[in-house]
C-alpha positions as CSV (number, residue, x, y, z in Angstrom):
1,X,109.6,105.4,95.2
2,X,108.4,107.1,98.4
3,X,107.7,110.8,98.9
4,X,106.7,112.7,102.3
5,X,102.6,113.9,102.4
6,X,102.5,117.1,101.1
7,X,106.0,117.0,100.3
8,X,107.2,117.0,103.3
9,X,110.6,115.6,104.7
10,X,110.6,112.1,106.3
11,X,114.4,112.5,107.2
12,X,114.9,115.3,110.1
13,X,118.8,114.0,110.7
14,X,121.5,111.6,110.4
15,X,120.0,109.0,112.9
16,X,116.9,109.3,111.1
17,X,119.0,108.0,107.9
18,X,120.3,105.6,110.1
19,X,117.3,103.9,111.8
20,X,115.6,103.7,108.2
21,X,118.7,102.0,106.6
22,X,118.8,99.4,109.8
23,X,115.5,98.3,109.3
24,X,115.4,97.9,105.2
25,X,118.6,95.9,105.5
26,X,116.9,93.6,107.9
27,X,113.3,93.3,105.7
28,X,115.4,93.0,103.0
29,X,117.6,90.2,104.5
30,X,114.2,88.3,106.2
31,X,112.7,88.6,102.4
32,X,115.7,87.3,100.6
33,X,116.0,89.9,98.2
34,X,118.6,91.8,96.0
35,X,118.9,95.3,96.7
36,X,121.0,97.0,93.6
37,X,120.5,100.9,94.6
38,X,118.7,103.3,96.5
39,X,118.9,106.9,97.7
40,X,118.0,108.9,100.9
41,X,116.5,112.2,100.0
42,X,115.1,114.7,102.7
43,X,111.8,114.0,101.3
44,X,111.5,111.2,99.2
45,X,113.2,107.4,98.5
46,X,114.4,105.4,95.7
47,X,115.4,101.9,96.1
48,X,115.5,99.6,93.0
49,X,115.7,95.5,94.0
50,X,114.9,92.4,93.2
51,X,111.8,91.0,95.1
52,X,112.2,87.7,96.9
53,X,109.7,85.3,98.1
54,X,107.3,87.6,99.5
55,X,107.5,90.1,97.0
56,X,107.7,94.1,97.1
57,X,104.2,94.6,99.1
58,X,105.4,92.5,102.7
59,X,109.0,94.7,102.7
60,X,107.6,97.8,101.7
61,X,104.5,97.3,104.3
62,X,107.1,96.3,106.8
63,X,109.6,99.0,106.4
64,X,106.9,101.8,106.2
65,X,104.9,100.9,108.5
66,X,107.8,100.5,111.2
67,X,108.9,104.1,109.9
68,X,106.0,106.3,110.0
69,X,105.7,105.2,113.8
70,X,108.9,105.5,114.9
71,X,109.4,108.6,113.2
72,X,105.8,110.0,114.5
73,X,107.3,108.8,118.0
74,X,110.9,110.6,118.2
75,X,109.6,114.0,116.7
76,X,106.4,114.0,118.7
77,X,104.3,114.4,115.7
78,X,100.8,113.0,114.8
79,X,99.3,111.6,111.4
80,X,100.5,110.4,107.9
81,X,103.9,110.5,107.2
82,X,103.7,109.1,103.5
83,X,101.8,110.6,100.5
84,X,99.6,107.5,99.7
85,X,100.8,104.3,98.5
86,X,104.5,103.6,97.9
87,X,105.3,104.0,94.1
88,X,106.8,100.9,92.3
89,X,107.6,100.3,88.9
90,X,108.4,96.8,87.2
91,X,111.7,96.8,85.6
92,X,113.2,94.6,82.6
93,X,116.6,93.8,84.2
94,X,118.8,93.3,80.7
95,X,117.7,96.7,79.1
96,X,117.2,99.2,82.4
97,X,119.2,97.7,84.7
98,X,122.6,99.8,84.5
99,X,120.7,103.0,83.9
100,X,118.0,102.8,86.6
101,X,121.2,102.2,88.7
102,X,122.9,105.7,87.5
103,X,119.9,107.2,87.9
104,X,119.3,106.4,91.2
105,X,122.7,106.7,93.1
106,X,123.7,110.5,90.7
107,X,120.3,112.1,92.6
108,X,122.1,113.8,95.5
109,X,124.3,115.3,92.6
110,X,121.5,116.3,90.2
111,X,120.0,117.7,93.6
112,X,123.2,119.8,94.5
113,X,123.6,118.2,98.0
114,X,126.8,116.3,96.5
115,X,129.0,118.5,94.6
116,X,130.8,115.7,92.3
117,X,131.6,112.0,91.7
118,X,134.5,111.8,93.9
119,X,131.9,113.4,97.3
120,X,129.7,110.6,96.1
121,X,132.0,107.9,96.8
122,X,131.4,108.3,100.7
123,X,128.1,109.6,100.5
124,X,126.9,107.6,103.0
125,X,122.9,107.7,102.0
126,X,123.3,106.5,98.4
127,X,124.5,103.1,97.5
128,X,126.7,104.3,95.2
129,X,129.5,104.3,97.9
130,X,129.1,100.7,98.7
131,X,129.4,99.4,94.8
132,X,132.8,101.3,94.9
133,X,133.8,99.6,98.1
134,X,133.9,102.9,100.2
135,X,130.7,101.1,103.1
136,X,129.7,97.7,103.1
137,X,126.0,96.7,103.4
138,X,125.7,93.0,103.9
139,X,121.7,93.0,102.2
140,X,123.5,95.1,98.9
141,X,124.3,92.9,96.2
142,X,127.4,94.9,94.9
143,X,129.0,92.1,93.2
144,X,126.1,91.4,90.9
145,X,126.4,95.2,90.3
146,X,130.2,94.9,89.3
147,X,129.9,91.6,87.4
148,X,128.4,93.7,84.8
149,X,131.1,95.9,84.3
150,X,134.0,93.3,84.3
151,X,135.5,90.0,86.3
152,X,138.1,91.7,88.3
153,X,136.8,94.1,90.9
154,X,139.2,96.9,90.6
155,X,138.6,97.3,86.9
156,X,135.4,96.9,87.4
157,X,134.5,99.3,89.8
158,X,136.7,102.0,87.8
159,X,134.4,101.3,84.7
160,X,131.2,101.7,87.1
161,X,132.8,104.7,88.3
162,X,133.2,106.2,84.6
163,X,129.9,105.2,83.7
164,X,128.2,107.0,86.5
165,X,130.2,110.3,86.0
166,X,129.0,110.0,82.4
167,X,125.7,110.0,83.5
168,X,125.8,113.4,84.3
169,X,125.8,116.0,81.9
170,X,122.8,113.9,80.2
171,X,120.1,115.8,82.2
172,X,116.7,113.9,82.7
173,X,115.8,111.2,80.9
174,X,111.8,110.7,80.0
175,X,112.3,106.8,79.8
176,X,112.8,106.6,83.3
177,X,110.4,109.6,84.2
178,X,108.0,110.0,81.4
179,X,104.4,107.7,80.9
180,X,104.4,104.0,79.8
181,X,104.2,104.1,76.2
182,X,107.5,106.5,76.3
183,X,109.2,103.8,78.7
184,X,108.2,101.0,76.7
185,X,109.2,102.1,73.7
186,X,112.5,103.8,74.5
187,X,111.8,107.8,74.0
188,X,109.5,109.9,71.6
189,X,110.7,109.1,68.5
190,X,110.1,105.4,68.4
191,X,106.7,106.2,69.7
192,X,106.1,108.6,67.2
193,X,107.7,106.0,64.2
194,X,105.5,103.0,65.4
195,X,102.1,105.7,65.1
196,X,102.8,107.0,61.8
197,X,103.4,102.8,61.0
198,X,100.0,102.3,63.1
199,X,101.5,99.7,64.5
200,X,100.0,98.9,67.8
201,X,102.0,98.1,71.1
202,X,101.7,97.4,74.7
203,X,102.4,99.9,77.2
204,X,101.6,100.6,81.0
205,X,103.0,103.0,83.2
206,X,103.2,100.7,86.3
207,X,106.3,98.5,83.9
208,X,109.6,100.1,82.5
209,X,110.4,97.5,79.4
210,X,110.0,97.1,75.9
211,X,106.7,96.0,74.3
212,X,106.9,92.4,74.9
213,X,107.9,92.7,78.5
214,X,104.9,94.6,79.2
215,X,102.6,92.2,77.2
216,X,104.0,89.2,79.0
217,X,104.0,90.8,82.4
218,X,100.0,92.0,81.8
219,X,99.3,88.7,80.6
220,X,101.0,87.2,83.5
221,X,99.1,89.2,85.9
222,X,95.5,89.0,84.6
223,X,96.2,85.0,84.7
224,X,97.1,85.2,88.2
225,X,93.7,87.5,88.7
226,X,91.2,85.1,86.9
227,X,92.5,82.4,89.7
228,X,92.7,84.0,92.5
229,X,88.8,85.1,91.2
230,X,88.2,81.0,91.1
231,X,89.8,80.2,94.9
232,X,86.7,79.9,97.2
233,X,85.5,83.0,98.8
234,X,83.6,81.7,101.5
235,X,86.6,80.8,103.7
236,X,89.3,84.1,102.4
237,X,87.1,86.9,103.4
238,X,87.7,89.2,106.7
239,X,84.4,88.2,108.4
240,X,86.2,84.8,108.3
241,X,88.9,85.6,110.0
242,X,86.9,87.7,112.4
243,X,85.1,84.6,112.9
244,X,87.7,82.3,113.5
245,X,89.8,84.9,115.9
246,X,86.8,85.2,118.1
247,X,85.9,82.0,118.7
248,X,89.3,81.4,119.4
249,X,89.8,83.8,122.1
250,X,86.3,83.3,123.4
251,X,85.2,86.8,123.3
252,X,82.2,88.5,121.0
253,X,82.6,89.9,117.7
254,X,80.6,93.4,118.8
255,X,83.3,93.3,121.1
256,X,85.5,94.5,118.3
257,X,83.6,96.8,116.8
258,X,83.1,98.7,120.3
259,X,86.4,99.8,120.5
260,X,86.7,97.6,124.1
261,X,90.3,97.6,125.0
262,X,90.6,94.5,127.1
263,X,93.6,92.6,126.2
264,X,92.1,89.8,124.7
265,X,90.1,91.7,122.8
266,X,92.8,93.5,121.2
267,X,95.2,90.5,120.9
268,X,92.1,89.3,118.5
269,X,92.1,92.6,117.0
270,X,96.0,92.7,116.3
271,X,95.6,89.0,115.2
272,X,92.7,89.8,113.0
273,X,94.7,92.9,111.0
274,X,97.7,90.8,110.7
275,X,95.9,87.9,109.1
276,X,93.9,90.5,107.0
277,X,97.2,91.8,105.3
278,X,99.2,88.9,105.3
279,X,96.0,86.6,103.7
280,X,93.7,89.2,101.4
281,X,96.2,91.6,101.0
282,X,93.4,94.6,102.8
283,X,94.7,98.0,103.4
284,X,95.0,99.2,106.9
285,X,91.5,101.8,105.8
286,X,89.4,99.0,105.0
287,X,90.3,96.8,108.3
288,X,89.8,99.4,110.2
289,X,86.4,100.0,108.8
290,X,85.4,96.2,109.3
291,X,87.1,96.5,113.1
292,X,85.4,99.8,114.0
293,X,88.3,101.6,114.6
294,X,91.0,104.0,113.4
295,X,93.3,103.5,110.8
296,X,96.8,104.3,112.8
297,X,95.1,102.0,115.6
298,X,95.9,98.9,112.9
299,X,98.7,100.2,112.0
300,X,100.0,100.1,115.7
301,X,98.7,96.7,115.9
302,X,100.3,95.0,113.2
303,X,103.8,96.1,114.4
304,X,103.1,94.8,117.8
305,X,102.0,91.4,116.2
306,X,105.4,92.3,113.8
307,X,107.3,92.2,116.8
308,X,108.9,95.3,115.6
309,X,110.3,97.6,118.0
310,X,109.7,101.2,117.9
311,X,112.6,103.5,119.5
C-alpha cells in the first residue's frame, strides 16, 4: 500500500496511470514475481503479489523511486511524492488469498468512481478486468487467480465474477483493515473468546494470518536477524564501500563529502548509494548523511546507476 504525502494525489491523468503500470510490469517481470491484484487510486495504491527472488523491498524501491522522479519531472514539481515508507503486509495465501483479491480490485466501486460490476470489467486501473479476460497484462498471473475458482476458464471466471459482486454489500471488513491481533484471529469475537479462555496468541500488525503463521513467520525472521548479527561487520559497513569506491576511482573520500561534482566523483557517489541499498539495505536519508549530500541527490543517483529512464 502506497498513499500520496499529505494525502495528496500521485495520479494527475491517464498517462500517469499508464507510465506507472509500464514500469511495475517490468520490475515485476525482472523480479520474477506473481502479481494477483492491484488498484490505481488518485491518491494511493494497492497491489497484492508474490515476492520473487529479490523480495518486496528491490521492486518497491525500484518502481517508487523511478515514479516520484518522473512524476516530479512532468508536473514541474519539487519534493516528496510518497508519505514515508511504502506499507506491506505479509499475507497467509490459503486463508486471505481470495478475499484480499475482492478487496482490492471492488475499491473504485466502494469509492464511487465505478458505478457497478459490469463498469469494472473494463476498468482499466484495477486488475479485476484482466482476471475476466477484458486486458491482458503479461506480469499478472490470472490463471493462478481462476484455478481457484474452477478448471475451465469460462466457468471459472463467471464464479470470480459472482464472488466479487458478492463482495459488495459486505461493507468494510476489520480483518483486512483492523490491528494484528483482529487479523490474526479472524474478527472480534474470537479475540474476545480466546481472552475470556486467557489463552495467549501471536499477533503482529505487519502479518495478516492466523496464530501460527504469525508465530512461524516471527520466528522465521528473528533467526534471519541473529545471523545477519553474526556475519562480519568490518567488511558490510558503508565506510567500506566508500573505501573501496574511492580507491577504485582514484579520487579522495572528502571529495565526497564536499559536494564536488566532477564526474568521477559522482560515478563513485552513484556507485557508492547503489551498493549501499543493494548490500546493507540503507535508506536514501542515511546515505546521504554519510555522503554529505541531499537526500533526492541519491535518489537521482541510484536511477542513473538503475539505468532507468525518466520521461
Amino acid at each position: 500500500m502506497v498513499r500520496g504525502i499529505n494525502k495528496a494525489d500521485i495520479f494527475i491523468d491517464d498517462q500517469d496511470r499508464g507510465r506507472f503500470l509500464q514500469r511495475l510490469g517490468r520490475n515485476i517481470s525482472e523480479a520474477k514475481c506473481s502479481v494477483y491484484a492491484w488498484t490505481l487510486m488518485d491518491n494511493h495504491i494497492h497491489i497484492l503479489f508474490k515476492s520473487g527472488e529479490k523480495g518486496i523491498s528491490t521492486v518497491m524501491r525500484k518502481l517508487l523511486t523511478w515514479y516520484a522522479i518522473y512524476f516530479n519531472r512532468r508536473h514541474k514539481r519539487t519534493g516528496h511524492l510518497f508519505e514515508n515508507r511504502y506499507k506491506s503486509i505479509l499475507c497467509e495465501e490459503d486463508r486471505y488469498l481470495l478475499a484480499l483479491i475482492r478487496y482490492i480490485h471492488l475499491n473504485p466501486v466502494r469509492a464511487g468512481i465505478i458505478k457497478n460490476i459490469s463498469k469494472l470489467d473494463s476498468y482499466p486501473w484495477s486488475g479485476h478486468s484482466a482476471v475476466v479476460g477484458r486486458r491482458n497484462y503479461k506480469w499478472m498471473d490470472t490463471e493462478y487467480i481462476l484455478s481457484q475458482f474452477g478448471n475451465k476458464r469460462k466457468s471459472a471466471i463467471e464464479s470470480y465474477r459472482q464472488f466479487i459482486k458478492e463482495g459488495l454489500n459486505m461493507g468494510r471488513i476489520p480483518e483486512l483493515t483492523g490491528g494484528g491481533l483482529i487479523r490474526s484471529l479472524g474478527g472480534w469475537s474470537q479475540v474476545i473468546s480466546m481472552r475470556r479462555k486467557d489463552i495467549e496468541v501471536e499477533s503482529d500488525e505487519r502479518i495478516l494470518g492466523g496464530s501460527d503463521f504469525v508465530a512461524s513467520i516471527i520466528e522465521d525472521a528473528e533467526k534471519r536477524q541473529i545471523r545477519q548479527l553474526k556475519l562480519p561487520q568490518s567488511d558490510k559497513g558503508i565506510d567500506k564501500i566508500i573505501e573501496e569506491e574511492c580507491r577504485k576511482r582514484h579520487i579522495r573520500p572528502i571529495e565526497l563529502k564536499g559536494g564536488s561534482r566532477r564526474s568521477r566523483v559522482s560515478q563513485a557517489r552513484a556507485s557508492i548509494a547503489y551498493r549501499s541499498v543493494e548490500e546493507l539495505s540503507l535508506s536514501n536519508a542515511e546515505i546521504a548523511r554519510h555522503l554529505g549530500v541531499s537526500t533526492s541527490a541519491i535518489t537521482r543517483a541510484i536511477a542513473k546507476v538503475e539505468g532507468q529512464e525518466i520521461g
